[in-house]
C-alpha positions as CSV (number, residue, x, y, z in Angstrom):
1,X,108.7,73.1,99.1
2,X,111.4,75.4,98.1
3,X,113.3,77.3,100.9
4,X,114.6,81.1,99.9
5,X,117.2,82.5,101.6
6,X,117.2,86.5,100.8
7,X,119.7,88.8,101.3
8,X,120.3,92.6,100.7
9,X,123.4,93.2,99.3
10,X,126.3,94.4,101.5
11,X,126.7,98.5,102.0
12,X,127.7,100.5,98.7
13,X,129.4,104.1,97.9
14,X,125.9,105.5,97.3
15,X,124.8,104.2,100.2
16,X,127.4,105.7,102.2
17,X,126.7,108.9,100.2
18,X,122.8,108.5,101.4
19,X,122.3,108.5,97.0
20,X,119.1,107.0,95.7
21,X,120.3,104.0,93.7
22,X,117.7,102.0,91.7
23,X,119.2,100.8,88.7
24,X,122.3,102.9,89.0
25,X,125.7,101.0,90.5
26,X,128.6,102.0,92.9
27,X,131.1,99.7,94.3
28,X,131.1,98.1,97.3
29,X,132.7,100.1,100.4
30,X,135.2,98.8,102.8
31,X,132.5,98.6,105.6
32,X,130.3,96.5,103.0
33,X,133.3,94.3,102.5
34,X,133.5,93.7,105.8
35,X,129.8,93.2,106.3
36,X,129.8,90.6,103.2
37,X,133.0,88.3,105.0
38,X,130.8,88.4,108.3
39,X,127.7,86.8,106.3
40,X,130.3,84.1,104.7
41,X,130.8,82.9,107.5
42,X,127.4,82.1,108.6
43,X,126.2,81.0,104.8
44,X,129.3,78.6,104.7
45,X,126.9,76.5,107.5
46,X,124.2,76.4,105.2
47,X,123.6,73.5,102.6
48,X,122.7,75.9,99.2
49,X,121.9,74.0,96.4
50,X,121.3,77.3,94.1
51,X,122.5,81.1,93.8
52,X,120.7,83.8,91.9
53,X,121.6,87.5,92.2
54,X,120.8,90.6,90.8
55,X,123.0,91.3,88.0
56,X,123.4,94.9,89.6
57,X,127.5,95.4,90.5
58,X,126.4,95.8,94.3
59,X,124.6,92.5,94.4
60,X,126.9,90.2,92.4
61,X,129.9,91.9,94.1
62,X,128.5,90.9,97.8
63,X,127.3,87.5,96.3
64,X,131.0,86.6,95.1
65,X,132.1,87.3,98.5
66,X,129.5,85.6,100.2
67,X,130.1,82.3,98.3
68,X,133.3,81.8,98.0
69,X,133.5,78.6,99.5
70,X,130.7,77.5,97.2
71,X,131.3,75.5,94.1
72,X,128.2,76.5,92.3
73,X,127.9,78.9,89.9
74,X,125.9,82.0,90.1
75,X,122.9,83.0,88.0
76,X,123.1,86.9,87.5
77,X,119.2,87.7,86.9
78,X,118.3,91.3,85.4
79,X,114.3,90.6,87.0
80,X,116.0,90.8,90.2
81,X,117.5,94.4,90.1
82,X,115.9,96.9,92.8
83,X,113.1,99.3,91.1
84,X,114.5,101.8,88.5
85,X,114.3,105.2,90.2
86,X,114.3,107.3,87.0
87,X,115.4,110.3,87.2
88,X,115.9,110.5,91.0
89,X,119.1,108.0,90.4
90,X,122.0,109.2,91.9
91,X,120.4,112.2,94.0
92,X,120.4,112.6,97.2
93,X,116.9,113.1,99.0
94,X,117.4,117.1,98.9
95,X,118.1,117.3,95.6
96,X,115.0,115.8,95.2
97,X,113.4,117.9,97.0
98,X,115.1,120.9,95.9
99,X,114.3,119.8,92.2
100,X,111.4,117.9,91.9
101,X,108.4,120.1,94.5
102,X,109.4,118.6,97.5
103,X,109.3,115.2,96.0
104,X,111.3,113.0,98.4
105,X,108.6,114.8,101.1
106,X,105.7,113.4,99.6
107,X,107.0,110.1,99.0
108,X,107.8,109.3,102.5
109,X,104.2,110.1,103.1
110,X,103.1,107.4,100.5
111,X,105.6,106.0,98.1
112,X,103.0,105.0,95.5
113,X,101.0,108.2,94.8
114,X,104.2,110.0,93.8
115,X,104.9,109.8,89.7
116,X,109.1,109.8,89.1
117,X,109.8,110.8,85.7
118,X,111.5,108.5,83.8
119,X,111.0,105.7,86.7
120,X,109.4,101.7,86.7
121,X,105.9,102.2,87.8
122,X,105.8,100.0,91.1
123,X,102.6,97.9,90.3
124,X,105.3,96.7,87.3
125,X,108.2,96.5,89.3
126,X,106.3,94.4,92.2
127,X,105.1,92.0,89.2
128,X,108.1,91.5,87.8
129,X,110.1,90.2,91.1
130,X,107.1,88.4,92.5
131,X,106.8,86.2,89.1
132,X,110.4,85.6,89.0
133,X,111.0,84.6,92.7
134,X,108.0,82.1,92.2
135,X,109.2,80.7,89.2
136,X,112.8,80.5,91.0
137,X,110.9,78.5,93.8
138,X,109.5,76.4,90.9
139,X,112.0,75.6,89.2
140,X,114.3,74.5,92.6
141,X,111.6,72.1,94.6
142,X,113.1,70.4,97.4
143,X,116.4,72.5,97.0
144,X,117.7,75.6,99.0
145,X,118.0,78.5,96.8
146,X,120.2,81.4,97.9
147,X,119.2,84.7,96.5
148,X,121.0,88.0,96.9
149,X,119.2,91.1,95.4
150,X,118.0,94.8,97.3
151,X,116.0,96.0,99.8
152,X,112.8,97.1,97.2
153,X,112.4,93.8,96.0
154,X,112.9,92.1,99.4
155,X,110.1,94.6,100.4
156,X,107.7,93.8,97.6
157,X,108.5,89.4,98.4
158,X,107.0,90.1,101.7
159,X,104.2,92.5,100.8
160,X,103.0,89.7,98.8
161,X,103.6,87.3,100.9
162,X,102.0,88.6,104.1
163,X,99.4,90.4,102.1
164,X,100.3,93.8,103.3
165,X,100.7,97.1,102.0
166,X,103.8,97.6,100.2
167,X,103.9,101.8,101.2
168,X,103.4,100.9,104.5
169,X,106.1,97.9,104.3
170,X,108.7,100.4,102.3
171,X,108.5,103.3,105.4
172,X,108.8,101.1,108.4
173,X,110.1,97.7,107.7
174,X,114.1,97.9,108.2
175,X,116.3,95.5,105.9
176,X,119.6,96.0,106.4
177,X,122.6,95.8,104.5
178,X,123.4,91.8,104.4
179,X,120.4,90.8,106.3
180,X,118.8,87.3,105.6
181,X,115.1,86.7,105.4
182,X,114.3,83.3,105.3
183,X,110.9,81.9,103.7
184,X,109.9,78.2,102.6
185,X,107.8,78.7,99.6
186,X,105.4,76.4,98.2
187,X,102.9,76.2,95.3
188,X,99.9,76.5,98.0
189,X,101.7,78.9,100.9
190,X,104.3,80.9,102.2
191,X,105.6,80.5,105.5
192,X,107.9,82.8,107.0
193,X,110.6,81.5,108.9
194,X,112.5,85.4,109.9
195,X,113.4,88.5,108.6
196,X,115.8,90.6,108.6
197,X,118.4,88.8,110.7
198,X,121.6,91.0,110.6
199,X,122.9,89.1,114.1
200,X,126.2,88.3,112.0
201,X,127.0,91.6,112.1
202,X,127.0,92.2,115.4
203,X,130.3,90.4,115.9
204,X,133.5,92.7,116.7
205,X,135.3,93.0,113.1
206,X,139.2,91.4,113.8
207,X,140.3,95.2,113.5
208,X,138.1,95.7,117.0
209,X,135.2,98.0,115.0
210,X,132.0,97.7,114.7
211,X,130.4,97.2,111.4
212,X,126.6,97.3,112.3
213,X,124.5,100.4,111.8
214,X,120.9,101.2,111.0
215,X,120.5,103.3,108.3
């Protein structure tokens, strides 16, 4: 048995900027620094034996502060980036629509049935970061393996997992921004152990702010 512990990475400028990201970067914002030092504190409790991110600026950046107390090196791993968007990158959800026939519409009706030029198909992208995380799992038995990557391929882990439907998981399944999703993987099974606990950002921030938000 291999236990996983997920996270998203902390909040980014195109986050902030409500920007569809995929493979495109953007720094870190203050409020996702904050976020990131809040999760430290809880990972420093944990015994990690392992630490793979995405090699995505966003991810490595949150995984550097994260793990700072950690004297292990981390594995930046391209098969872990979030879904290449295509030609939607960097656009917000009315440009989208504006260009592209109502475009963003019709995908939050059913992510899958809408064709983005220039984009990963999904049915590839959910391949690619199912294999690796199970090879990940295999490669670290008996060992706890953190890995810090994005909310898509967090979504498609569990759509596998739990045998659901990834549209359905992608619309109303909430992964926040530094949450931890916890899962002890094995050859045979999956068992989930939570999702999607953000409680570390609940805590006041030492400037008196509050640095959780739903989004």
């Amino acid at each position: 048995m291999t236990r996983l512990i997920i996270v998203r990475h902390a909040e980014s400028a195109l986050n902030k900027q409500n920007r569809i990201q995929g493979h495109r970067d953007s720094g870190l914002t203050s409020k996702g620094l904050r976020q990131a030092k809040c999760l430290a504190r809880k990972i420093k409790k944990i015994n990690i034996d392992k630490i793979y991110t995405s090699d995505l600026g966003r991810a490595y950046a949150t995984t550097v502060e994260i793990t700072r107390h950690l004297r292990l090196p981390i594995i930046r791993d391209p098969l872990l980036r979030e879904i290449h968007l295509g030609d939607w990158e960097g656009m917000t959800p009315e440009e989208v629509d504006k260009l592209y026939d109502k475009g963003y519409a019709r995908w939050l009706k059913k992510p899958s049935s809408v064709r983005i030029p220039q984009s990963e198909g999904i049915a590839h992208f959910r391949k690619r970061v199912t294999d690796r995380v199970k090879k990940i799992a295999r490669l670290n038995r008996h060992k706890t393996v953190l890995l810090v990557t994005h909310g898509g391929v967090i979504t498609a882990l569990l759509a596998d997992w739990m045998k659901a439907d990834f549209d359905h998981l992608l619309l109303h399944l909430q992964i926040d921004n530094t949450s931890l999703t916890m899962v002890d993987h094995s050859e045979k099974h999956v068992r989930l152990r939570f999702i999607n606990d953000a409680s570390h950002l609940l805590e006041e921030h030492r400037h008196g702010t509050r640095i959780f938000q739903r989004s």
